[in-house]
C-alpha positions in Angstrom: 20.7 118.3 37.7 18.3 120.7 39.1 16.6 122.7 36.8 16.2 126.5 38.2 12.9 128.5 37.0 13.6 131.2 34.4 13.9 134.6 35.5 11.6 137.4 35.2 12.2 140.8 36.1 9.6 143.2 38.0 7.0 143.2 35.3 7.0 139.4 34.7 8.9 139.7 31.8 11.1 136.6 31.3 15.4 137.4 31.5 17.5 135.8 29.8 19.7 133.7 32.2 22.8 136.0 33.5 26.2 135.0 32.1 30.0 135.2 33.8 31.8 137.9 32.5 35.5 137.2 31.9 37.8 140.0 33.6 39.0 143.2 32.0 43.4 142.7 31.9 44.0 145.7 30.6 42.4 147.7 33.7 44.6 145.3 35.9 47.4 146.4 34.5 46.6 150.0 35.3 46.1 149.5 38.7 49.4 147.8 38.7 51.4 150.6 37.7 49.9 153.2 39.7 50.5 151.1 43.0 54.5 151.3 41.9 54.3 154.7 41.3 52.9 155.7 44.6 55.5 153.2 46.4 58.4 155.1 44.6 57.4 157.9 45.2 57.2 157.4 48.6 60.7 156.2 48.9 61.9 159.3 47.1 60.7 161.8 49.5 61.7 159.4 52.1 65.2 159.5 50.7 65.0 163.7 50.4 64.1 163.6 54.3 66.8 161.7 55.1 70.0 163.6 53.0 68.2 166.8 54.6 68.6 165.4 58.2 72.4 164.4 57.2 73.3 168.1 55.7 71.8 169.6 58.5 74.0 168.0 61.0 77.4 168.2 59.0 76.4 172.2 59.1 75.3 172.5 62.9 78.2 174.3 65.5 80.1 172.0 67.2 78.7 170.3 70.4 74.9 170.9 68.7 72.1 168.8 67.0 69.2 170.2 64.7 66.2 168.3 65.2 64.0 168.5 62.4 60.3 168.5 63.3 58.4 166.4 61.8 55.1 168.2 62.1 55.7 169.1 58.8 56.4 166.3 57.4 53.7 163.7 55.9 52.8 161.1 57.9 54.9 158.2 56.3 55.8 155.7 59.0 59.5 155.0 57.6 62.4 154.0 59.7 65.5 155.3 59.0 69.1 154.2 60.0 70.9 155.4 62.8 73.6 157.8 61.0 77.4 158.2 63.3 77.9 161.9 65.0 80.3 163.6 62.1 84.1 164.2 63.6 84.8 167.4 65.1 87.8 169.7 64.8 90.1 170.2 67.9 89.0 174.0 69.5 91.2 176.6 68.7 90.1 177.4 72.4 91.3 174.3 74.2 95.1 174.3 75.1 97.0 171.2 73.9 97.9 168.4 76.0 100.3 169.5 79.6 102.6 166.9 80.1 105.5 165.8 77.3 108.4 163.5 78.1 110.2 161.2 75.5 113.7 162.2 73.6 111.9 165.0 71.6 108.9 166.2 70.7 107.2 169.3 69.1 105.2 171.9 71.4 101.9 173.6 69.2 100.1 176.6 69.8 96.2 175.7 69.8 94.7 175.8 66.1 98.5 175.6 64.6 98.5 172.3 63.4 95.2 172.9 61.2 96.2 176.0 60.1 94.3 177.9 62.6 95.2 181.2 64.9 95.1 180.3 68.3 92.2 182.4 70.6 92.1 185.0 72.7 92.4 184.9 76.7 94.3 181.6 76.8 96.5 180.2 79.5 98.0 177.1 78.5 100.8 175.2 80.6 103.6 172.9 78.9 105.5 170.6 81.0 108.8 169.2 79.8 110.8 166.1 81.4 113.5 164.3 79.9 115.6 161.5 81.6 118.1 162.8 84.4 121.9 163.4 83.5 120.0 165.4 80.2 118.9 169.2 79.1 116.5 170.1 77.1 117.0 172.3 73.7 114.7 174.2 72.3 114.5 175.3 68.3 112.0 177.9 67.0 110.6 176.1 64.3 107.8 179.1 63.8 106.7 181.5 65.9 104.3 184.6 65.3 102.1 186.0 68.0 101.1 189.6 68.8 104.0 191.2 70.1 103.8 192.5 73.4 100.4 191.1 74.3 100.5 187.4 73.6 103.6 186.0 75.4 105.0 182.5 75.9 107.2 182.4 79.1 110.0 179.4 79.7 111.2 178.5 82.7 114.1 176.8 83.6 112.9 174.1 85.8 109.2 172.0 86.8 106.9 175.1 87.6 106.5 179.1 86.9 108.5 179.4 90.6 111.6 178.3 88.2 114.0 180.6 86.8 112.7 182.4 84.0 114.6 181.6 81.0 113.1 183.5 77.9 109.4 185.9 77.5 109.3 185.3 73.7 106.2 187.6 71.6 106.3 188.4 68.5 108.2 187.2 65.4 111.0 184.7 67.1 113.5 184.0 64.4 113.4 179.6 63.2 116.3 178.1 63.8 116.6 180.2 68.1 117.8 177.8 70.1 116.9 178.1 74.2 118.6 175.1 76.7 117.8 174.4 80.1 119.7 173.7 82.8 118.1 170.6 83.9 116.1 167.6 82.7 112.6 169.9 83.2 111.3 172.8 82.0 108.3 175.1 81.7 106.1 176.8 79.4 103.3 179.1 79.4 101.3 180.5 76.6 99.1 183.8 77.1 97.1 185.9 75.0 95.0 189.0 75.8 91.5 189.1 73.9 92.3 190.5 70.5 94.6 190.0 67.3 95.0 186.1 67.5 98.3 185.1 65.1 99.5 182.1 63.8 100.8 181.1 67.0 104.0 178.7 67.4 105.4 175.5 66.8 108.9 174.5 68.8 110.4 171.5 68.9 112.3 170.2 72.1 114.8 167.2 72.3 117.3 165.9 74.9 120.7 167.2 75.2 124.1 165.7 75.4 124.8 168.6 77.7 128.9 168.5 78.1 129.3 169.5 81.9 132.3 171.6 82.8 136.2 170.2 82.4 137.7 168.8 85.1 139.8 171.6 86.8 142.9 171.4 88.0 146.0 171.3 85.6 149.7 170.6 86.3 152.6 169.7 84.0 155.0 172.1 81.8 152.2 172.8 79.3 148.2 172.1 77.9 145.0 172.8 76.8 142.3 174.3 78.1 139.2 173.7 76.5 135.5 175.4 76.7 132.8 172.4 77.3 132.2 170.8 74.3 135.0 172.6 72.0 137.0 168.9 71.4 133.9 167.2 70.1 132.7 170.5 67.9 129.9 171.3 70.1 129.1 174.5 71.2 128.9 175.0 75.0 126.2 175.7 77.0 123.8 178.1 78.6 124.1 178.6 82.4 127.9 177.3 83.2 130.3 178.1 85.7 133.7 176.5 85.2 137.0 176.5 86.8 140.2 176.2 85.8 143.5 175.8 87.9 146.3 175.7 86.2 150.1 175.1 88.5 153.5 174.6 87.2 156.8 174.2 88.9 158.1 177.1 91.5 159.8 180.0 89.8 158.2 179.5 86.5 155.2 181.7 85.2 152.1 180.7 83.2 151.5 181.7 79.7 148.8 181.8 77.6 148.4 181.6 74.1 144.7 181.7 72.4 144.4 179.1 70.0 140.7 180.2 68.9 138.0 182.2 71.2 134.8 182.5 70.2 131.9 183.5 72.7 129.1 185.7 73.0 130.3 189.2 73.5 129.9 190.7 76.9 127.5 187.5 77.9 130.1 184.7 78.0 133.6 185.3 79.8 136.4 183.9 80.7 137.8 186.1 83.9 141.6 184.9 84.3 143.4 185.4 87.8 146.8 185.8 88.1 146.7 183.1 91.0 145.4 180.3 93.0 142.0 181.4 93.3 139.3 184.1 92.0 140.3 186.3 94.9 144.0 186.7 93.1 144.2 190.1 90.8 142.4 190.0 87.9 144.1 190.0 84.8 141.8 189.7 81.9 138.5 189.0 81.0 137.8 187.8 78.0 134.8 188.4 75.6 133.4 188.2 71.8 136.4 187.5 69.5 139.7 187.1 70.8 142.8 186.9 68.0 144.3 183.4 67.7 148.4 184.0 69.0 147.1 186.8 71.9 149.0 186.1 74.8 148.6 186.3 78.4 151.3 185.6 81.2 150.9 185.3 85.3 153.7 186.8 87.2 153.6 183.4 89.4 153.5 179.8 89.3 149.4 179.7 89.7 146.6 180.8 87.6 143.2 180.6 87.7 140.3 180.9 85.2 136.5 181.0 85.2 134.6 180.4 82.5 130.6 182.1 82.8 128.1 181.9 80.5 124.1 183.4 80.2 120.9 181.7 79.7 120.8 182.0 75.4 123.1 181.8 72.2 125.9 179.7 72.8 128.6 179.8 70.2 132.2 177.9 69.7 134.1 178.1 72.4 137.7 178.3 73.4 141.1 176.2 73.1 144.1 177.9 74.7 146.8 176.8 75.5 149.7 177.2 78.2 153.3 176.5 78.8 155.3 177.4 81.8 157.4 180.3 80.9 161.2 181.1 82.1 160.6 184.3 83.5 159.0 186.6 80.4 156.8 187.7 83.2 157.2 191.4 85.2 160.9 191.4 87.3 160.7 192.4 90.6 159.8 195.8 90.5 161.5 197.2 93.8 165.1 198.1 93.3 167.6 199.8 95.7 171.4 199.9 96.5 173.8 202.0 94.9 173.8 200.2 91.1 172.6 197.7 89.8 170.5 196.8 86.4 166.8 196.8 84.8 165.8 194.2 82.4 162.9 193.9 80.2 160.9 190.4 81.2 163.0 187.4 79.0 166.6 189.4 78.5 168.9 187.6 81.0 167.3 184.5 79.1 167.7 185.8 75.4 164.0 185.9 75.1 162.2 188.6 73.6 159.6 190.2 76.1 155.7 189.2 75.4 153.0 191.0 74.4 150.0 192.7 76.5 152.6 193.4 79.5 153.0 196.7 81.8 155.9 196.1 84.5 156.6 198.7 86.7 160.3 199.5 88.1 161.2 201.8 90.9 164.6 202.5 91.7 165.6 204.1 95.4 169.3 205.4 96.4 169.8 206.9 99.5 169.4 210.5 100.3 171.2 213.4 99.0 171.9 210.9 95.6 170.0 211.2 92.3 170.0 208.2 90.2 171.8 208.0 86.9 170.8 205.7 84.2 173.1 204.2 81.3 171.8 202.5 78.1 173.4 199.1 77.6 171.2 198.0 75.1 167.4 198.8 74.1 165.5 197.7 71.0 161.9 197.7 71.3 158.7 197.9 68.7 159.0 201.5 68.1 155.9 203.7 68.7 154.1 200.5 70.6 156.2 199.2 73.2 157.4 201.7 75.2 159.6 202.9 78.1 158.0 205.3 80.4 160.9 206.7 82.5 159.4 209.3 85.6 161.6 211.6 87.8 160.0 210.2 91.1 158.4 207.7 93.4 155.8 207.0 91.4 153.8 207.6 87.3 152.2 211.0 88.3 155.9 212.1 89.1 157.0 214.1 85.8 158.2 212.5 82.7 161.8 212.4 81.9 161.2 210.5 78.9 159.9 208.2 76.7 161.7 205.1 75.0 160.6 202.9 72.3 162.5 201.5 69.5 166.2 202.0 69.3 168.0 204.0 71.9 171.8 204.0 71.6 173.7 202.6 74.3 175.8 204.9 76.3 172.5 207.2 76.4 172.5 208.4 80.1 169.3 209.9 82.1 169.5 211.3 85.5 166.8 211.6 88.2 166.8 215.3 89.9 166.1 213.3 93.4 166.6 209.8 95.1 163.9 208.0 93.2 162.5 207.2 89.8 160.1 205.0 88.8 160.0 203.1 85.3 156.8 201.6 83.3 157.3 199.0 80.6 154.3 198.9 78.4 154.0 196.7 75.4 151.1 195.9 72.9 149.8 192.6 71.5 152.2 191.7 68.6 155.8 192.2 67.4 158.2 191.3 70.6 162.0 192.1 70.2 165.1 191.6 72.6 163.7 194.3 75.3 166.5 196.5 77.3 169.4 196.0 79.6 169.4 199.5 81.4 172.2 200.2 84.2 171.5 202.7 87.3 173.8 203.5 90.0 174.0 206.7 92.3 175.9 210.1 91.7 177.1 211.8 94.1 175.2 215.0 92.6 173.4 217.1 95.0 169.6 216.8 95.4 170.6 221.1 95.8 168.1 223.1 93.4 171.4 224.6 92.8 172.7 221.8 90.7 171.6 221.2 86.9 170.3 218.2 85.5 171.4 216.4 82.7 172.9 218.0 79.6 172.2 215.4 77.0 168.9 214.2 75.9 168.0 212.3 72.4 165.4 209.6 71.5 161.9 210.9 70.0 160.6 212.4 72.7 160.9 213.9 76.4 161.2 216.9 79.0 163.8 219.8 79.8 163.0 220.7 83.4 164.8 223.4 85.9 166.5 222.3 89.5 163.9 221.6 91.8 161.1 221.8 89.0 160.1 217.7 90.0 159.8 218.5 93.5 158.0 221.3 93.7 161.5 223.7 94.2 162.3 226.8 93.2 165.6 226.7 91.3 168.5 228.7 92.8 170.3 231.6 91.9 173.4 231.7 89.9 172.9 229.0 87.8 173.8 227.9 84.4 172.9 224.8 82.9 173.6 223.8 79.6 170.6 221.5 77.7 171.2 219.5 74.2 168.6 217.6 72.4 169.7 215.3 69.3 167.0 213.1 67.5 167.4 211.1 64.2 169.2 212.9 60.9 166.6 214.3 58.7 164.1 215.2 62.1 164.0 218.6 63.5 163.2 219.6 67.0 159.7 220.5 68.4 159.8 222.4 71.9 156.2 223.0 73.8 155.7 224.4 76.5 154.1 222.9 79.5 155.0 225.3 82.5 157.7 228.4 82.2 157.6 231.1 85.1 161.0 232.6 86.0 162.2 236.2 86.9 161.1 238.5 84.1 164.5 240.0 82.3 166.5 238.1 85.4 166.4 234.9 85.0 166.5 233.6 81.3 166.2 230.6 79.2 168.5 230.8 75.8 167.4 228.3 72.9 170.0 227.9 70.0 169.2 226.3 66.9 172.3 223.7 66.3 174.5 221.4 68.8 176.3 225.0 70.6 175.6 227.8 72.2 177.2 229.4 68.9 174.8 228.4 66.9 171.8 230.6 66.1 170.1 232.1 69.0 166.1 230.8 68.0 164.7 232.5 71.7 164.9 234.1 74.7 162.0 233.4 76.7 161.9 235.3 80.3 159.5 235.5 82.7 155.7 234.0 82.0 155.4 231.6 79.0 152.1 230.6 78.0 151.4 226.8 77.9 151.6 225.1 74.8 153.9 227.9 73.2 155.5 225.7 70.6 159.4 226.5 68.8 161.0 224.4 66.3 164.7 223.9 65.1 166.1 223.9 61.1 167.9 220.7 62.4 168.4 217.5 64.5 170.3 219.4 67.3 169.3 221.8 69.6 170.8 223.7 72.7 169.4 226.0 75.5 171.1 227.8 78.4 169.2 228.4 81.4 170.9 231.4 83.3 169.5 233.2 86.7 171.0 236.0 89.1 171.6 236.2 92.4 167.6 237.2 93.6 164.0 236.6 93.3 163.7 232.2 91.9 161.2 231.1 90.6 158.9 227.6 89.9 160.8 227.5 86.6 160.0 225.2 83.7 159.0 222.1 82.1 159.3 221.6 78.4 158.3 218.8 76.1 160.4 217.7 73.3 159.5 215.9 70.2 160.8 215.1 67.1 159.4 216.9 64.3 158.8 215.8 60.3 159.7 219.4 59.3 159.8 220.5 55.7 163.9 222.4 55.7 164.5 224.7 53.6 165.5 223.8 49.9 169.0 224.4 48.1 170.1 228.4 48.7 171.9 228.8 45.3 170.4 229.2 41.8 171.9 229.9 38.4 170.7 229.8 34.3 168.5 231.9 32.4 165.2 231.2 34.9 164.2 228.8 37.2 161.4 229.2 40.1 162.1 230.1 43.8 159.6 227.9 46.5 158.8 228.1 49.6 159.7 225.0 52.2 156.6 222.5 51.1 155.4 223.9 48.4 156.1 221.7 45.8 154.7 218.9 48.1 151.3 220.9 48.8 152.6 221.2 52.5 152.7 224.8 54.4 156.0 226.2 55.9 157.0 225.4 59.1 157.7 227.7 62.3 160.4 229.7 63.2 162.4 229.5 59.4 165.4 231.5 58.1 165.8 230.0 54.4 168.2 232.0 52.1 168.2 232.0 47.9 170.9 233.5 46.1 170.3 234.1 42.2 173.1 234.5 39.6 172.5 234.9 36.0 175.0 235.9 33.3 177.0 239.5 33.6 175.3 242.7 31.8 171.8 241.1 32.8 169.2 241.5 34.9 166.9 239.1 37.4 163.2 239.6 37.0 160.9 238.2 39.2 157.2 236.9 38.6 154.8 235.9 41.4 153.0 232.9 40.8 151.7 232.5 44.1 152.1 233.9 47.3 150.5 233.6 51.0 152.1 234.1 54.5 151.4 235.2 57.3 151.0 238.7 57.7 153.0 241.2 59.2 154.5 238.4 60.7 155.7 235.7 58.0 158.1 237.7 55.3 160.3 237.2 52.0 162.8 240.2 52.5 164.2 240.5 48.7 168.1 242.4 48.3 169.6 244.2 45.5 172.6 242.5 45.6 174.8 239.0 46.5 173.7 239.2 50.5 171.4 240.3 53.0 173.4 244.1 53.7 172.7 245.0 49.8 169.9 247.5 49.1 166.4 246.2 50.1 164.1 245.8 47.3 160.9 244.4 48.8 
């Protein structure tokens, strides 16, 4: 063992041999700590750093990055991990996809499917293709845009040079329906650069489309049916269909609406009364028609076309037709020296149909008029009438006017060689029609001769010789006139034209079935149109007399039967009682041209005093004339 010199320090003083000092644990532990704490709290700001990098990215503008500097920053020499790009929004900028195909599908504006208003200035294309033999249907599922300014624009076909179907802005209704006419269709979506709305969502599918009918029909009786009505589809936009129906020679065709719907003045059905659309039209058909409306060709062919528009297609149509035995028009031409007029279904026992207007013109030979003889004539009165015309054609004047019952034996006679008849009906309640003979009379077409004396029915004209062609009438003449309507009716005359020799040449008008009964008028010279007279009863009589000088135009005057109030019961008796005028008690005025008597007894050794309740008339001109006495020569009272 070596032994080592003791130590000394500078002064030669011995030092006690240096020990090892044991180390100080608590101090270690101290150090310890601190190095934790330093190493957390570097992972804490290192963790700040990051979340701060990771907010500032979620909050940046699409298609940017913020960069954080790290100037700033302490110089701790981390790494951190690579964090993924967050997911953007689609741009309410950026149209949609172009191209859509498939059995259906939904078209977007841009933003609408996150709730977002498209943007201004866009110009988006959608392009539609289903398979061939298909259409395409639209439905408005929502659609707001700024009216007028933002606009989506279908086409009917693969490009904007198609037919434009629709330019919809606005507020378009959900539930609108828009079909194309093929398997493509186009759609373009542009806004101006302010007010952006919600924009639109529509979806689109394939269509069954039901093409037109086959065409041609044959046989005693069918259907004809509007695309789609047998399967309860609507039809569609954009048709053109024909229809050709044919039965046997010398039948007609007739037509009977089962149900029509279409839209009004947009979808039509045009109906020819022939073998093609170049025949004469004889209905077109719109909107509502009422199921039982008939419709009847006057020949064995008929053809229809059926037309609709571009938008709102509805129901359809079913009607039906049978070949009919001759309900249609007669032959309208008739000549020889008798012979008969039928209403369309009499020599069959059928009752005429509706919706008809057959003409009739009847020629004799020169120097004949043309008389014509009720057999038998039952119509709907006030619809369906007989329009009878003293000449070659309707603007000839009107002899008269038949509807409802006319009596047979009623005769009519023509003041020349023609006459022409018009048989109009309406669109319900057919009866049996008329059997109407005509033959010749061997009357002169002279001015000098007078027409004929009997008239009745509701309605028609008095005329002097010659008046219906434009004659004067002749001298020396006097012609006898009587006009009967129903019991309980009175008589209405108006004037139309009245010019004869003033004081010469007169017209006589009695009030009854004679020339004894009273005289109502004399009317001479000029007569102002429209001058109106009126009988107390259901007869009336006039005498047209003119001397040997100076003829005139003469007349025409209309004749109508009247609802008149007559005058009440002439005799009254007891203590009191109350006198009234004709209509009074019924809140109705008087009527023209009245002579009413009232006689009023009461007991011997008294008096009759008389009270006014009420009284208005005319005055000067309308008057009670009041006599002392039993009849109209006693004293005058008042």
């Amino acid at each position: 063992m070596t032994n080592f010199p003791p130590l000394s320090d500078d002064n030669g003083k011995s030092v006690p041999p240096m020990t090892k000092r044991q180390p100080n644990r608590t101090n270690k532990k101290y150090r310890w700590d601190i190095i934790l704490i330093c190493v957390g709290l570097i992972l804490s700001f290192a963790a700040i750093i990051l979340a701060i990098i990771i907010l500032s990215k979620k909050n940046s503008p699409a298609g940017t990055q913020n960069v954080m500097s790290t100037a700033s920053l302490p110089n701790v020499h981390t790494t951190f991990p690579t964090l993924p790009p967050p997911t953007l929004l689609p741009s309410v900028s950026v149209c949609r996809p172009t191209q859509y195909s498939g059995p259906s599908g939904v078209l977007l504006s841009p933003g609408f499917n996150t709730n977002q208003n498209y943007r201004d200035n866009l110009n988006c294309m959608c392009y539609i293709t289903v398979p061939a033999g298909y259409t395409i249907l639209l439905t408005v599922n929502s659609f707001i845009t700024e009216e007028n300014y933002d606009k989506l624009y279908i086409y009917d076909g693969s490009s904007t040079a198609s037919l434009l179907l629709a330019t919809w802005s606005g507020r378009v209704d959900a539930g609108r329906k828009l079909e194309s006419s093929g398997n493509s269709l186009t759609a373009v979506f542009v806004t101006d650069a302010s007010s952006n709305q919600a924009g639109f969502s529509i979806s689109y599918s394939q269509s069954n489309r039901t093409l037109c009918l086959q065409p041609n029909y044959s046989g005693p009786d069918g259907v004809l049916l509007s695309p789609g009505f047998s399967t309860n589809q609507n039809y569609h936009s954009n048709m053109n269909c024909m229809y050709q129906v044919t039965v046997p020679a010398n039948y007609m065709i007739l037509l009977t609406v089962n149900s029509f719907v279409t839209e009004y003045n947009y979808d039509k059905l045009y109906i020819y009364d022939g073998s093609s659309t170049a025949s004469l039209l004889l209905a077109t058909w719109s909107g509502t028609i009422a199921a039982g409306r008939q419709l009847e060709s006057t020949r064995n062919t008929l053809t229809a076309q059926f037309v609709t528009d571009h938008s709102t297609n509805l129901n359809g149509f079913s009607i039906s037709y049978s070949q009919s035995n001759g309900t249609a028009c007669l032959s309208p031409n008739y000549s020889g020296p008798d012979g008969t007029l039928l209403s369309p279904g009499f020599s069959t026992n059928q009752n005429y149909r509706d919706n008809i207007n057959c003409m009739y013109q009847v020629t004799v030979p020169a120097n004949y008029s043309i008389l014509l003889t009720v057999n038998s004539f039952i119509t709907e009165e006030k619809y369906d009438k007989l329009f009878i015309y003293d000449g070659a054609s309707t603007s000839s004047p009107l002899l008269a006017e038949w509807s409802g019952r006319v009596d047979a034996g009623k005769k009519l006679q023509s003041s020349g060689n023609t006459l022409t008849a018009k048989f109009v009906t309406d669109a319900s309640s057919n009866l049996a029609g008329f059997s109407i003979g005509y033959s010749q009379s061997n009357a002169s077409l002279s001015t000098s001769v007078c027409l004929p004396s009997n008239y009745s029915g509701p309605h028609g004209v008095l005329l002097s010789p010659g008046f219906s062609t434009n004659q004067n009438y002749h001298d020396n003449i006097n012609c006898i006139y009587q006009v009967t309507v129903p019991a309980n009716y009175m008589i209405l005359l108006t004037v139309n034209s009245f010019v004869t020799e003033y004081d010469y040449d007169k017209l006589y008008i009695y009030d009854g079935p004679s020339i004894a009964s009273t005289l109502l008028a004399i009317w001479s010279g000029t007569i102002a149109a429209t001058r109106q007279l009126e009988s107390t009863g259901n007869t009336l009589t006039a005498k047209f007399v003119t001397d040997g000088s100076t003829n005139y135009a003469g007349f025409s005057i209309n004749y109508s039967q009247s609802m008149r109030t007559v005058c009440l019961p002439p005799n009254y008796s007891g203590p009191d009682g109350l006198l009234l005028s004709p209509g009074f008690s019924t809140n109705q005025h008087y009527r023209n041209n009245m002579i009413c008597m009232y006689r009023v007894s009461v007991p011997a050794n008294y008096t009759i005093q008389l009270t006014i309740n009420s009284f208005v008339t005319e005055y000067d001109y309308d008057r009670l004339y009041i006599y002392d006495g039993s009849s109209t020569i006693s004293p005058l009272l008042a």
